[in-house]
C-alpha positions in Angstrom: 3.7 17.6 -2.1 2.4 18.6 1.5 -1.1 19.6 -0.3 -1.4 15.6 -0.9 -3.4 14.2 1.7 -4.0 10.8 2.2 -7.7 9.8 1.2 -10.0 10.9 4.4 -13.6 9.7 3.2 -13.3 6.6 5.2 -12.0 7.9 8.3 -15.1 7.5 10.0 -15.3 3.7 9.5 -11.4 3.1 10.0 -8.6 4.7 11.7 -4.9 3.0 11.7 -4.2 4.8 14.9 -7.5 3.1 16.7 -6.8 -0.4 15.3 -4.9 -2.4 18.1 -3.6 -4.6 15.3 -2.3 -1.5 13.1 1.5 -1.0 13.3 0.7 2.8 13.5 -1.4 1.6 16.8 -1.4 4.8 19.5 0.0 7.4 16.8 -1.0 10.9 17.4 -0.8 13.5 14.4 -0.5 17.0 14.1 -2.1 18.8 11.7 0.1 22.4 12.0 3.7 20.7 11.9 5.2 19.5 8.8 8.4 17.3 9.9 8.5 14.2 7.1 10.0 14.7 3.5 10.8 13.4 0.4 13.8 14.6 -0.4 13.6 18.4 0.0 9.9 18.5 -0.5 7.8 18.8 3.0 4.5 16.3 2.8 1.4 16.1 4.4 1.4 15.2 8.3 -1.2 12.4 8.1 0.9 10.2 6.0 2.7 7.2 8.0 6.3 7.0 7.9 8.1 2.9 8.4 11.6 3.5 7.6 11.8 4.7 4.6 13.2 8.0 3.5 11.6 8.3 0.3 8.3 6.4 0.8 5.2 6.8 3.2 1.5 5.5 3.5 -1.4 5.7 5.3 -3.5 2.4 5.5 -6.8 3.3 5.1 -9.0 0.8 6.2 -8.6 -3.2 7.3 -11.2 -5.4 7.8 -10.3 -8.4 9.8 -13.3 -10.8 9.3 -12.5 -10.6 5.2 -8.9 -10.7 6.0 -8.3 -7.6 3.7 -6.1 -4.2 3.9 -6.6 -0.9 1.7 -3.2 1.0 1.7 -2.4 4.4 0.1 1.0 5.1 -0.9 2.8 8.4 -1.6 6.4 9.1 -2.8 9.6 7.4 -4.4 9.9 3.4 -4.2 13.3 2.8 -3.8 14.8 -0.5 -3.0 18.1 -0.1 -5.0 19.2 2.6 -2.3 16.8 2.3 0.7 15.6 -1.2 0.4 12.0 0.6 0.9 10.5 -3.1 0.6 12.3 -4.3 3.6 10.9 -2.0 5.6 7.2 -2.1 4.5 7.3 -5.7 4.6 8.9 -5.9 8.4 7.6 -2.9 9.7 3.9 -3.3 8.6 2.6 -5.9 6.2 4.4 -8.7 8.6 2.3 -7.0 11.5 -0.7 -6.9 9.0 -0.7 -10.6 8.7 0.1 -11.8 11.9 -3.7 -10.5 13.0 -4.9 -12.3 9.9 -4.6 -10.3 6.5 -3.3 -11.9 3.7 -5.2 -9.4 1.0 -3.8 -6.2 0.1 -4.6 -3.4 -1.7 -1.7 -0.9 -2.5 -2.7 2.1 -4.2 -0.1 3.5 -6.2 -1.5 6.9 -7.8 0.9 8.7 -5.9 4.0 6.6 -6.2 5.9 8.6 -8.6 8.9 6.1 -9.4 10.0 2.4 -8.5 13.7 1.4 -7.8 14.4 -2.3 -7.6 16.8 -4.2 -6.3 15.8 -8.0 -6.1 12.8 -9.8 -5.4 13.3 -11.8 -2.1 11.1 -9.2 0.2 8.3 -9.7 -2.6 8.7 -13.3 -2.6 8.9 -13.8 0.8 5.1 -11.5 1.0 3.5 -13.4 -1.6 4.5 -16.9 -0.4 3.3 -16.0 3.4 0.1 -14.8 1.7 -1.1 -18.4 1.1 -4.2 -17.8 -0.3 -4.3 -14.4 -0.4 -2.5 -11.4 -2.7 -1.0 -8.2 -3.2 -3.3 -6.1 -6.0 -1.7 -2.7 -7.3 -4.5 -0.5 -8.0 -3.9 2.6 -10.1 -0.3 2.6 -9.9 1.5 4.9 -12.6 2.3 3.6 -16.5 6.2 3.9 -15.8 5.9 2.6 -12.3 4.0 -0.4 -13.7 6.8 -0.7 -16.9 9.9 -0.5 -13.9 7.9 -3.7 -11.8 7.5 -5.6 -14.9 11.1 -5.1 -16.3 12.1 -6.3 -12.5 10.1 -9.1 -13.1 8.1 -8.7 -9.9 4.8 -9.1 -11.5 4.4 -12.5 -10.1 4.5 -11.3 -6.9 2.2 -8.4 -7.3 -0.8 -8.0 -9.6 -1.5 -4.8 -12.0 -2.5 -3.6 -14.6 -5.7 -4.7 -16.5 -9.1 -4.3 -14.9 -6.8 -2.7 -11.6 -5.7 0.6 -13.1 -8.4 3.2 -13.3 -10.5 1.9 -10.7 -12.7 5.0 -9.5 -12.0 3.7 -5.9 -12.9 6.7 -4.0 -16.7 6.8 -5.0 -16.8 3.4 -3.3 -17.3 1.7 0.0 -14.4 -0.2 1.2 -16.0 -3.5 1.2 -17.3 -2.7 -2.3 -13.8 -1.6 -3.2 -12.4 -4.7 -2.1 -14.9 -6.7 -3.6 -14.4 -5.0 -7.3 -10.3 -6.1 -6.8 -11.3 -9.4 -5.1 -13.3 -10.0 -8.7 -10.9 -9.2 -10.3 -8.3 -11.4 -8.7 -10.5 -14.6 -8.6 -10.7 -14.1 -12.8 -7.2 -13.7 -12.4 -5.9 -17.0 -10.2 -8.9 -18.9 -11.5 -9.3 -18.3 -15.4 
């Protein structure tokens, strides 16, 4: 797991440790110390850690004017045993939206499972949304199976045109725009 990097294509037009607004504001990484795990396995040193111990991300771009936020996630979702939601939703989505974004992108490709426990955090996000939304891009088949079964697919959007988007050969304004698309046909059939 430490060979998986967050995605570093758009680091030139973003950086989460530059953005005053970011939650990971200030943060300073080194490249030579491995400290954060999941579980026993050592990962990469540019992915963000909010609480979690089986979860981390790395949000890699926000645009402010468009009200929109790319994130990348990598480990285990757990809310039965960590309430991982919690702390992504306190720690950096609430933070997200109080400078203005109520769009987000989570990108799940390296999300290998999904724990739930209930769905008041994911209520609670997609109600302070207002007219916004939370779109799961790429997210794993069992992953996707475990949020449906929990019935949290109201809250969050997947599947469909989202899976399989070749993201990374894109801009992140054209990115957003493919899953903005795609959520307009969505809310507005």
């Amino acid at each position: 797991m430490h060979l998986i990097e967050p995605f570093y294509a758009w680091i030139n037009l973003y950086s989460a440790a530059e953005d005053e607004h970011s939650p990971f504001h200030g943060k300073e990484y080194d490249e030579f110390h491995f400290t954060n795990k999941i579980y026993n396995h050592l990962i990469h040193p540019q992915w963000d850690e909010f609480g979690s111990l089986t979860l981390y991300l790395k949000i890699l771009y926000a645009d402010y004017s468009r009200a929109y936020c790319i994130i990348e996630m990598l480990g285990e979702w757990n809310d039965c045993l960590y309430n991982d939601i919690m702390f992504l939703k306190r720690d950096v989505i609430d933070v997200l939206m109080a400078a203005g974004i109520n769009k987000f992108i989570l990108i799940g490709e390296n999300v290998l499972d999904f724990h739930f426990s209930d769905d008041s955090y994911y209520q609670e996000w997609f109600e302070e949304a207002e007219d916004g939304w939370i779109a799961c891009v790429n997210f794993r088949k069992h992953v996707v199976e475990e949020f449906c079964k929990s019935n949290i697919d109201y809250y969050l959007a997947f599947g469909e045109n989202l899976n399989d988007i070749g993201w990374r050969r894109l801009s992140p304004p054209a990115f957003f725009d493919k899953v903005s698309a795609t959520m307009s046909r969505r809310l507005n059939p």
